[in-house]
C-alpha positions as CSV (number, residue, x, y, z in Angstrom):
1,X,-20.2,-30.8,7.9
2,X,-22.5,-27.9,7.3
3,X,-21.8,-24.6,5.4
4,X,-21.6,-22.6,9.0
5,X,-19.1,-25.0,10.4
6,X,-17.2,-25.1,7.3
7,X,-17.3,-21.0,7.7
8,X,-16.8,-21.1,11.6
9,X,-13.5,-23.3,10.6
10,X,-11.9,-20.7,7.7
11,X,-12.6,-18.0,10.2
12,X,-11.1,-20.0,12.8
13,X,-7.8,-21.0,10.7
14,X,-7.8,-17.6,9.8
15,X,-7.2,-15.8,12.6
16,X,-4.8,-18.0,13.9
17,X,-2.9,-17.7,11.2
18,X,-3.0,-14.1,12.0
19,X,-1.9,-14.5,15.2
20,X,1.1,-16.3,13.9
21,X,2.1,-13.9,11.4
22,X,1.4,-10.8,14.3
23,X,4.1,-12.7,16.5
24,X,6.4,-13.1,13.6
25,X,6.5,-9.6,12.4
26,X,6.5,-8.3,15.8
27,X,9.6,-10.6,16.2
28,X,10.5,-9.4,13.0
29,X,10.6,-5.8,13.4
30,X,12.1,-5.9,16.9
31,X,15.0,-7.5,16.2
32,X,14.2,-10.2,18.6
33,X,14.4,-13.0,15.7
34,X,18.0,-14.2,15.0
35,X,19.1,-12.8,12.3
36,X,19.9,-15.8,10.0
37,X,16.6,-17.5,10.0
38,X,15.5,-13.6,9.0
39,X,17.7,-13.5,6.0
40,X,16.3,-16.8,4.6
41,X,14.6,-16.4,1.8
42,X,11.6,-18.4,0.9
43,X,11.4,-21.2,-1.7
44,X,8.5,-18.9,-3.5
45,X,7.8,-16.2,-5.4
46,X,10.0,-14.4,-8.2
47,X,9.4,-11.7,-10.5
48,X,6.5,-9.6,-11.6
49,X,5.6,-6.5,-12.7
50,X,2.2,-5.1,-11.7
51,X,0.0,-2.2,-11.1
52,X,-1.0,-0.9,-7.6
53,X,-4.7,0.8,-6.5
54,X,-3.3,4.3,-7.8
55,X,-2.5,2.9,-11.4
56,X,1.7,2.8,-10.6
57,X,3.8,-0.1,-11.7
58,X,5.1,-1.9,-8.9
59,X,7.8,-5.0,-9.2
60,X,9.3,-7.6,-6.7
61,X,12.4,-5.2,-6.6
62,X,10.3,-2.4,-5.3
63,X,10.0,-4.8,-2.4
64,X,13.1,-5.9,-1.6
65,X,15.0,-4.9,1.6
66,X,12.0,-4.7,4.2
67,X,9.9,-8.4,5.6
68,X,7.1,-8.6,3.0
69,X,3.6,-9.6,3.8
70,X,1.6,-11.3,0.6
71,X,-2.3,-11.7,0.6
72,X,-3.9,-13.2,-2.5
73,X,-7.1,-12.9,-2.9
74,X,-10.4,-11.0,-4.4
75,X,-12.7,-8.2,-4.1
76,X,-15.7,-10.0,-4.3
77,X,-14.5,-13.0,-1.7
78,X,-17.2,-12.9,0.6
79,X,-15.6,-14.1,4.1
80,X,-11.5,-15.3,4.0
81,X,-10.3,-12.5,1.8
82,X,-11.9,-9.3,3.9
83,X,-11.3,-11.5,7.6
84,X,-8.0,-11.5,6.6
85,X,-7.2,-8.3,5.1
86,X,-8.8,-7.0,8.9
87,X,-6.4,-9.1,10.6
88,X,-3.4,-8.0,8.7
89,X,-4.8,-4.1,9.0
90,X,-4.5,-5.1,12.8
91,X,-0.9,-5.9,13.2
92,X,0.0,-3.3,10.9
93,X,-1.8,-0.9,13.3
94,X,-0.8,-2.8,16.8
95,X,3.0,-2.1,15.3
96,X,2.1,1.7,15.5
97,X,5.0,3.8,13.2
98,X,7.3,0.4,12.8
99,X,4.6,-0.6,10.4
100,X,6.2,1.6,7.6
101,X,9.2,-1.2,7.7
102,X,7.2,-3.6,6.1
103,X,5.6,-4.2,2.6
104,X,1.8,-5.4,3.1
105,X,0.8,-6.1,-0.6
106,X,-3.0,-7.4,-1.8
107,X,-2.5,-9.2,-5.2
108,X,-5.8,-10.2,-6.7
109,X,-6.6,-13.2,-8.3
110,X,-9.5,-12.1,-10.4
111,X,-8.3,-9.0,-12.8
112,X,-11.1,-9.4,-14.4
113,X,-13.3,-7.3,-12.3
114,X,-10.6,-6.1,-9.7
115,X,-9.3,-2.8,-11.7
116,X,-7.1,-0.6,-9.5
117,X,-9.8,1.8,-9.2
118,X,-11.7,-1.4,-7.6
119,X,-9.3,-2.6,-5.5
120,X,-8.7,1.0,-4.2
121,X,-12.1,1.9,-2.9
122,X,-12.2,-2.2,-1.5
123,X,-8.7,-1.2,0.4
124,X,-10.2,1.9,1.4
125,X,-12.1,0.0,4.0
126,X,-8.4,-1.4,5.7
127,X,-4.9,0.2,6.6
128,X,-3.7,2.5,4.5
129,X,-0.1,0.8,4.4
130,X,-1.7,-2.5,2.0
131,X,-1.1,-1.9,-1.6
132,X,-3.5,-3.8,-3.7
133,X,-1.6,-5.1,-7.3
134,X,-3.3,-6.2,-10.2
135,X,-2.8,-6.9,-13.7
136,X,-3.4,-8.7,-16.8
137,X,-4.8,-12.7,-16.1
138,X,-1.4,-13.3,-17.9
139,X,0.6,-11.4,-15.6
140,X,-1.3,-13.0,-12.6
141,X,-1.5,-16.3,-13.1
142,X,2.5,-16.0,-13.7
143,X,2.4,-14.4,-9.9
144,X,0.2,-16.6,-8.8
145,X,2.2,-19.7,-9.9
146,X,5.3,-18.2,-8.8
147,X,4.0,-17.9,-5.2
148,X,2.4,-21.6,-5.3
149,X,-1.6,-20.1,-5.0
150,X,-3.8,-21.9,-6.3
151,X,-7.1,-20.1,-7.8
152,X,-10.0,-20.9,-10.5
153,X,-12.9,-19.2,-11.9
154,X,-15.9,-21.1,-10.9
155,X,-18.7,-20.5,-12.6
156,X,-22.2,-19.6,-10.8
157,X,-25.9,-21.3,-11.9
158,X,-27.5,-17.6,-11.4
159,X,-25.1,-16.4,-14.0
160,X,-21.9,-14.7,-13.6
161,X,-19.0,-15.9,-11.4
162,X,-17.0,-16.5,-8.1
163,X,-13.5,-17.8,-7.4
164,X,-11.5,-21.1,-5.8
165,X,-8.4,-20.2,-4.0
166,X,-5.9,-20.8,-2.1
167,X,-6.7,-18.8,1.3
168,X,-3.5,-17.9,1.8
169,X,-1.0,-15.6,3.5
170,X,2.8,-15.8,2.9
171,X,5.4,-13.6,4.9
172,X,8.7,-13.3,2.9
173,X,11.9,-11.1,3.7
174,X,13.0,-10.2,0.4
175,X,16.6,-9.3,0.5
């Protein structure tokens, strides 16, 4: 399998995933879903204590009591993290003023290089409702762990580095 049809296949997976999670929160948010698969909470996550693009702490329990959308990824991802990060911007602006019922959080993986001023001019390019949360490597691995994501630092032969990560997008309605 070459590169472009490994690319072509993310891209692919990742906008149907999109589509999935567009037709839950839609579901979500309109009350159409039965209300006691919606109170189910997810076998993932837990606590954390972070800091968002404008440099304010930001918990789990700021979250609570509205259906969470969680992203992790990077800055410097070069096609998953910025395809997905459209295709959340999308729903959140296809559900017009019912998108200020939901949480739509960013959490990097790489805090080494994704500062909040970072992550605030990368957001700046997607809908204002995504907060982007970062933190000491401490504080998110323990996220990251919490949530079942995966990621490494992969080191580059031209110097420097990328990361390896889960691709993934997790819808939770914290209660």
């Amino acid at each position: 399998m070459t590169a472009r049809h490994i690319r072509i296949l993310l891209m692919t997976a990742a906008f149907a995933a999109g589509l999935v999670l567009c037709f839950g929160i839609v579901l979500i948010v309109t009350g159409r879903l039965s209300t006691p698969v919606a109170q189910q909470v997810a076998a993932i996550g837990g606590p954390f204590k972070l800091t968002d693009q404008n440099g304010k702490v930001v918990t789990d329990q700021d979250l609570k009591g509205r259906p969470t959308l969680v992203f992790f990824g990077f800055t410097n991802c070069p096609d998953v993290c910025p395809t997905a990060l459209f295709e959340m911007s999308e729903i959140l602006r296809a559900l017009g003023p019912e998108a200020d019922r939901i949480n739509a959080v960013f959490i990097t993986i790489d805090p080494e290089r994704d500062t909040p001023a970072v992550i605030k001019d990368y957001l700046s390019s997607f809908d204002p409702h995504l907060v982007g949360l970062t933190g000491d490597p401490a504080a998110i691995a323990a996220v990251a762990k919490a949530y079942r994501v995966y990621s490494k630092k992969v080191p580059l032969d031209q110097g420097g580095y990328t990361m390896d990560d889960t691709a993934a997008a997790d819808l939770r309605r914290y209660l």
